[in-house]
C-alpha positions as CSV (number, residue, x, y, z in Angstrom):
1,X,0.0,0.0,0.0
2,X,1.6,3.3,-0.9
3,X,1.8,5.8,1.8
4,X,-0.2,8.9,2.4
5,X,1.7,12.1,3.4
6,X,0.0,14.0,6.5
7,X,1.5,17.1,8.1
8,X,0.5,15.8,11.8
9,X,2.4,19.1,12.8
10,X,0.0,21.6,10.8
11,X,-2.4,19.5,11.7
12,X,-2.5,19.8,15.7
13,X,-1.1,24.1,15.1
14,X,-4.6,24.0,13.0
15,X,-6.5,22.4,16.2
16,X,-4.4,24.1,18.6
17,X,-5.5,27.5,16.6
18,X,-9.0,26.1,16.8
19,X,-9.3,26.3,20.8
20,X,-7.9,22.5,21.8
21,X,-5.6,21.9,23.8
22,X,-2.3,21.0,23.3
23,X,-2.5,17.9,24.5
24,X,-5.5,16.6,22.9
25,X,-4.7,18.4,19.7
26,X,-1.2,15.9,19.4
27,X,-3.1,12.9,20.4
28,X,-6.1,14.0,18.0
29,X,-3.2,14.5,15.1
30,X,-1.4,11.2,16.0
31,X,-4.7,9.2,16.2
32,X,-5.6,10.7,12.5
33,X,-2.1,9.5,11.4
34,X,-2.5,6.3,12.3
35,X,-6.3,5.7,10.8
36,X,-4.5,7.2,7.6
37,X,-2.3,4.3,6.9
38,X,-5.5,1.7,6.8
39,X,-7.0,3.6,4.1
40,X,-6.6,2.4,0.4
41,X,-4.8,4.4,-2.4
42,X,-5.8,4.7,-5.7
43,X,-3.5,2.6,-6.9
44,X,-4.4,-0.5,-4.1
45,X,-8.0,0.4,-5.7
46,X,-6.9,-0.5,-9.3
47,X,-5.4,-3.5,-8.1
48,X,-8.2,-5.3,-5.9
49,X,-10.1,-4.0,-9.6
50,X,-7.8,-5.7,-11.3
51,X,-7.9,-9.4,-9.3
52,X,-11.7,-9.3,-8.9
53,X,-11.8,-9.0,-13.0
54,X,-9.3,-11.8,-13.1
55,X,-11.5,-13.9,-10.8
56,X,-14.6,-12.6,-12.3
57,X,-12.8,-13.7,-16.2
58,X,-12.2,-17.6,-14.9
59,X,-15.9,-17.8,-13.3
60,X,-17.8,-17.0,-16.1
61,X,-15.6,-19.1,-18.1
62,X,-16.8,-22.0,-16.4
63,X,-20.3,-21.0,-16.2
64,X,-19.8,-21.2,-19.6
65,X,-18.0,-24.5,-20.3
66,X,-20.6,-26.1,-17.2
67,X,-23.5,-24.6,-19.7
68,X,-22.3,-26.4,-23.0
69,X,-21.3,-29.5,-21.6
70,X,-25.5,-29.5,-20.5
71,X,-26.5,-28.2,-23.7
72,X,-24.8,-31.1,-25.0
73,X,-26.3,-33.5,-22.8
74,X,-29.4,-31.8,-23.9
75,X,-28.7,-32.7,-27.0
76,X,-28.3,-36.0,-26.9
77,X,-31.4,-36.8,-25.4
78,X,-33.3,-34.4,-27.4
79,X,-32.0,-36.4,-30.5
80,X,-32.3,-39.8,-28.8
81,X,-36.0,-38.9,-28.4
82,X,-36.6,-37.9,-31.4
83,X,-34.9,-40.7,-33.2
84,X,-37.2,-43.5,-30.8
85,X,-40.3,-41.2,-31.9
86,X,-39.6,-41.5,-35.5
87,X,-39.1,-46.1,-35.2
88,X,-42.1,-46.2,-33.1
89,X,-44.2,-44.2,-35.5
């Protein structure tokens, strides 16, 4: 995961400004700093696209292979019906 810059300084002079105190305005910034390295990037975002497509790609492939191999099957009996329909009559 790439990293996010964050000015934890500016941050708790911008709280600090605000009317916190010191104390809770460092703990406030250091807290924020720490949430900020769970959150995904852009480019963790392209990649979890990227793998879901993948995995998406070799599903549907064999949705599709597990749909002609029954279409087949289909088939058969279709034409296994039709050819004991055609002795019988």
């Amino acid at each position: 995961m790439a990293a996010i810059t964050f000015d934890t300084l500016k941050y708790a002079n911008r709280l600090k400004a605000a009317g916190a105190e010191s104390r809770i305005a460092e703990a406030e910034a250091e807290v924020f700093e720490l949430n900020l390295k769970e959150v995904a990037t852009r480019e963790d975002l392209k990649q979890m696209e990227e793998r879901l497509n993948e995995r998406l790609d070799a599903r549907l492939l064999q949705l599709e292979q597990r749909m002609i191999i029954k279409l087949g099957g289909l088939m058969v009996v279709a034409i296994g019906a039709v050819a004991t329909l055609v002795k019988i009559l």
